[in-house]
Every structure is written in C-alpha cells, then in structure tokens.
PyMOL CGO cylinders between C-alpha atoms (Angstrom):
from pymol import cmd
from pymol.cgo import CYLINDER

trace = [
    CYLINDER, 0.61, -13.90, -8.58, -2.93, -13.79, -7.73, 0.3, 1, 1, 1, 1, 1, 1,
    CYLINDER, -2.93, -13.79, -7.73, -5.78, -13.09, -9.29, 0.3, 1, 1, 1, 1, 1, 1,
    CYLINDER, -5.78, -13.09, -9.29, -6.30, -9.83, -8.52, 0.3, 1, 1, 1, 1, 1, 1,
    CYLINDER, -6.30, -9.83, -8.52, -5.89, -7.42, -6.16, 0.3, 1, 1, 1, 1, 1, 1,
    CYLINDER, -5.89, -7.42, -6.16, -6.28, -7.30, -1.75, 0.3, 1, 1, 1, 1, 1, 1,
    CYLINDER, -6.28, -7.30, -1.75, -8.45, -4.29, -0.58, 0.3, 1, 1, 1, 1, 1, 1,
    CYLINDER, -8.45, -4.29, -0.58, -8.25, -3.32, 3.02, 0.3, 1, 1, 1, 1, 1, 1,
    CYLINDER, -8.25, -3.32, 3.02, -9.42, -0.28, 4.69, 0.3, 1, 1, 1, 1, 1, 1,
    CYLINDER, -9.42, -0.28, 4.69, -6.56, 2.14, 6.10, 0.3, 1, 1, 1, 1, 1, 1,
    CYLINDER, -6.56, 2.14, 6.10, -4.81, 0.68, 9.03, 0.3, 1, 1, 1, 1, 1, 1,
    CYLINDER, -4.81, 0.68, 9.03, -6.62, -2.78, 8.77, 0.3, 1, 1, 1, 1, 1, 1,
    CYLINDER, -6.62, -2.78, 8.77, -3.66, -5.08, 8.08, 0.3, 1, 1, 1, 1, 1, 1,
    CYLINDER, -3.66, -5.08, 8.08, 0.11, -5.46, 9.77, 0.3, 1, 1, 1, 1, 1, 1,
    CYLINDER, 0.11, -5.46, 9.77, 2.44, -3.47, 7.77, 0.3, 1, 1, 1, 1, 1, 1,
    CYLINDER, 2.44, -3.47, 7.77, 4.26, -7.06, 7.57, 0.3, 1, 1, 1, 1, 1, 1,
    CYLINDER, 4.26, -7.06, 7.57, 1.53, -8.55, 5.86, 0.3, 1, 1, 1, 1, 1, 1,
    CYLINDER, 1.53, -8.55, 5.86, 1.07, -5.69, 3.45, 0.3, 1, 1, 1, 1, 1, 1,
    CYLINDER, 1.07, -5.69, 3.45, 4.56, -6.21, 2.43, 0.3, 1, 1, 1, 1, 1, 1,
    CYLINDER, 4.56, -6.21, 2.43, 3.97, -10.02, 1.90, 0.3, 1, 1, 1, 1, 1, 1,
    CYLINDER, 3.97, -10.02, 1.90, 1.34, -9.14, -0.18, 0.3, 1, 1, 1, 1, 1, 1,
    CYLINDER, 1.34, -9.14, -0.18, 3.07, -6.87, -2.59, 0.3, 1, 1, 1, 1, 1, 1,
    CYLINDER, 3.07, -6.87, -2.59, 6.09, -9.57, -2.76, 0.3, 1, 1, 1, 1, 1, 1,
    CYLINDER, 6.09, -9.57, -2.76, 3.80, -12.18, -3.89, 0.3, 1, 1, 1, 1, 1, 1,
    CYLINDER, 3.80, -12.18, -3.89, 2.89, -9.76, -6.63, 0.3, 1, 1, 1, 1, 1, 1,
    CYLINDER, 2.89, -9.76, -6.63, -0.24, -8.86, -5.52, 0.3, 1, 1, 1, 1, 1, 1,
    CYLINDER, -0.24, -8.86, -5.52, -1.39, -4.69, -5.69, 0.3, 1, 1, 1, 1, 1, 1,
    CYLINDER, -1.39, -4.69, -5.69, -3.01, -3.75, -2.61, 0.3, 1, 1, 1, 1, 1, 1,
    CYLINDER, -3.01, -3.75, -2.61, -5.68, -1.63, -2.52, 0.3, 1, 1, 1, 1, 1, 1,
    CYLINDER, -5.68, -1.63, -2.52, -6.48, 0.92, 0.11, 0.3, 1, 1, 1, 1, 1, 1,
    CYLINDER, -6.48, 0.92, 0.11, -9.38, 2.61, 0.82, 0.3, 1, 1, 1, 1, 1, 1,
    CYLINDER, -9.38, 2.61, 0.82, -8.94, 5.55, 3.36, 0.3, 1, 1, 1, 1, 1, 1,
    CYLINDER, -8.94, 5.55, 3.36, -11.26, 8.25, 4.22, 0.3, 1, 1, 1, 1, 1, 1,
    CYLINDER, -11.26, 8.25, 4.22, -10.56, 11.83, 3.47, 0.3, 1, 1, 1, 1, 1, 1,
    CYLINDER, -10.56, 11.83, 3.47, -12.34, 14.92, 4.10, 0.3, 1, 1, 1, 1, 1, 1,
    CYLINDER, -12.34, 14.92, 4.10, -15.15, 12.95, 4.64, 0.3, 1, 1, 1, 1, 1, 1,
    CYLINDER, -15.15, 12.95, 4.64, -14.96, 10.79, 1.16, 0.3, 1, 1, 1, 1, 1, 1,
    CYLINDER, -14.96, 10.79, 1.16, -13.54, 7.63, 0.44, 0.3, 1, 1, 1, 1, 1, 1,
    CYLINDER, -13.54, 7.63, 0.44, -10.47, 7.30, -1.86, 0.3, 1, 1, 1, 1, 1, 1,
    CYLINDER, -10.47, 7.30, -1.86, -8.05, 3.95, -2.86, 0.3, 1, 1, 1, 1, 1, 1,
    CYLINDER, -8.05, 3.95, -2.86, -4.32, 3.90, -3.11, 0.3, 1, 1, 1, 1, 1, 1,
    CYLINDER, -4.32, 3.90, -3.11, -2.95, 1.18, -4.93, 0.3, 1, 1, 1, 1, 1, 1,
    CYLINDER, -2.95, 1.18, -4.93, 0.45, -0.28, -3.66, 0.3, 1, 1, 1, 1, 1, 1,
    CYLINDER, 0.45, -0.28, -3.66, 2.25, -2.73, -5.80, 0.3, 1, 1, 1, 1, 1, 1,
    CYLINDER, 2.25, -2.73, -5.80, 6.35, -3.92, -6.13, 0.3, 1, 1, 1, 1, 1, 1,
    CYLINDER, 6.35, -3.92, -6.13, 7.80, -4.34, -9.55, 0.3, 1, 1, 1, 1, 1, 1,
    CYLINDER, 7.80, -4.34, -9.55, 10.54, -6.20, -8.05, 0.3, 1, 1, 1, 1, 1, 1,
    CYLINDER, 10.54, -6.20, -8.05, 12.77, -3.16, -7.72, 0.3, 1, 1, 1, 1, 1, 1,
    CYLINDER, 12.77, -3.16, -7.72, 10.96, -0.01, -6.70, 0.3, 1, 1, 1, 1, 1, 1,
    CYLINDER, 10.96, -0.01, -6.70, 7.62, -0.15, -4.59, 0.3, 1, 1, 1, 1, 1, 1,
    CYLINDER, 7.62, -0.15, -4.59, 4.83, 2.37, -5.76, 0.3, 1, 1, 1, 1, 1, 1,
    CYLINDER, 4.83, 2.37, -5.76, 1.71, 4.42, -3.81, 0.3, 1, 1, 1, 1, 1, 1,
    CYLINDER, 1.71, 4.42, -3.81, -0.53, 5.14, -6.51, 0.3, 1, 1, 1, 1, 1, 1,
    CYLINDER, -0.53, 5.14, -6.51, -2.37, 7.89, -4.53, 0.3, 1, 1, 1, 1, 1, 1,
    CYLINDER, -2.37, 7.89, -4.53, -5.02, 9.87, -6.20, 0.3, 1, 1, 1, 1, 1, 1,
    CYLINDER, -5.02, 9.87, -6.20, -3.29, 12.67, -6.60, 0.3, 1, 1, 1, 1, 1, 1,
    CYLINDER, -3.29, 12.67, -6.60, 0.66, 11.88, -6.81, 0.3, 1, 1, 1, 1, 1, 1,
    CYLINDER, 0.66, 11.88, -6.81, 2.62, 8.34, -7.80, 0.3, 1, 1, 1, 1, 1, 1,
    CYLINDER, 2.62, 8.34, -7.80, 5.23, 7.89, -4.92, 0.3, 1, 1, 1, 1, 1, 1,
    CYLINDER, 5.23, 7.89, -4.92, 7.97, 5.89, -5.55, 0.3, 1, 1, 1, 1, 1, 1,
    CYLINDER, 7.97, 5.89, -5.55, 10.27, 3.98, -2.45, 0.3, 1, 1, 1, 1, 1, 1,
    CYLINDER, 10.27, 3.98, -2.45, 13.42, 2.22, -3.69, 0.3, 1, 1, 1, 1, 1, 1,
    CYLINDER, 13.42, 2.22, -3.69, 13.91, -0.34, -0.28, 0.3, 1, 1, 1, 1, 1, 1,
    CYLINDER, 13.91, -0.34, -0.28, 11.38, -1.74, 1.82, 0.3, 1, 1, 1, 1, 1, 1,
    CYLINDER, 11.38, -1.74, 1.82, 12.59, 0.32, 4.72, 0.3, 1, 1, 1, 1, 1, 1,
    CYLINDER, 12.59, 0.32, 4.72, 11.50, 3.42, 3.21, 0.3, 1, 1, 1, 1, 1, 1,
    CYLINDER, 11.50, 3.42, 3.21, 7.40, 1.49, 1.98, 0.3, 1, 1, 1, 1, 1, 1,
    CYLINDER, 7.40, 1.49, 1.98, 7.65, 0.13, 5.66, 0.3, 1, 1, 1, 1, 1, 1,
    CYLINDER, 7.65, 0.13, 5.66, 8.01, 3.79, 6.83, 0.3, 1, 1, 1, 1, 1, 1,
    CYLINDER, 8.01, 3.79, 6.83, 5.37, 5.73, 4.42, 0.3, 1, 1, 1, 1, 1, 1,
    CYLINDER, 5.37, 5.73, 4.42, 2.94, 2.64, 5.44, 0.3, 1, 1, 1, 1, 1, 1,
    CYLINDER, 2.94, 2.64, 5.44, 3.42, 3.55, 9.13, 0.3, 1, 1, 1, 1, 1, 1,
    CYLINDER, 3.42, 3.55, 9.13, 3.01, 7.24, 8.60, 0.3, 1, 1, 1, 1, 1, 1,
    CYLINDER, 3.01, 7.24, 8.60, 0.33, 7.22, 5.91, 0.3, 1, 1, 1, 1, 1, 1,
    CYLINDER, 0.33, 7.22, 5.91, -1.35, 4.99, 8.38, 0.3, 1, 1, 1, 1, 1, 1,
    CYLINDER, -1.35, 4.99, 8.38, -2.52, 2.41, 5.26, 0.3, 1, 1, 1, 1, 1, 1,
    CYLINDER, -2.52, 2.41, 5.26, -1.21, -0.22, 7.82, 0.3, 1, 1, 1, 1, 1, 1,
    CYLINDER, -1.21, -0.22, 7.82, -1.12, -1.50, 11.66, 0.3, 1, 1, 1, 1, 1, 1,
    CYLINDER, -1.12, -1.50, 11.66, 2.37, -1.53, 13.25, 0.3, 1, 1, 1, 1, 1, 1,
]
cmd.load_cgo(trace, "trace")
C-alpha cells in the first residue's frame, strides 16, 4: 500500500491506470469541477466492492466492469 493517496484532476489519468491504482490499495482522489467549484471523489477497492465517495452519495460497484464504466461516464478518467 502506499503512503497515501493519488490526486488527479478529472479525466487526467487512463481508466487502466486508475484501476492499478486502487488494486495496489491506493484511494484515488479526484478533483473535478462543478458548477464552477472544485470538489474530490475518493475511489478506493476493499478487495471486494470498489467505492466513489462523491460528495454527496457513496456509490458502490461490485466488478471492475461496472468502476471501469462509471469512470468512463463520470469522466474521472481518459479512455
């Protein structure tokens, strides 16, 4: 694991890496603007179930299809 978190800026990074990151056990932090103010979603991988820690919901995605796919249409990472 490493010693703390990656923070990128929406759509920075290859969903691919992303992925690597959070199966190394490292949360990734992203920091997207909305409605013209900057907030951070925090993506991490227990092992089991991947999590998007958004500011206003905790999304849970069982496979790494379905974090693949709300990566891609979130646009927190680069196809």
């Amino acid at each position: 694991m490493s010693e703390g978190p990656v923070r990128l800026e929406a759509g920075d990074a290859p969903i691919d890496d992303i992925i690597d990151h959070l199966h190394a056990g490292t949360r990734v932090i992203i920091e997207r603007d909305l409605l013209g103010s900057v907030h951070e979603v925090t993506l991490r991988f227990d092992g089991d179930i991947y999590y998007c820690d958004t500011p206003t919901t905790l999304h849970r995605h069982g496979t790494v299809e379905e974090m693949r796919e709300c990566l891609a249409n979130e646009r927190y990472g680069s196809e």
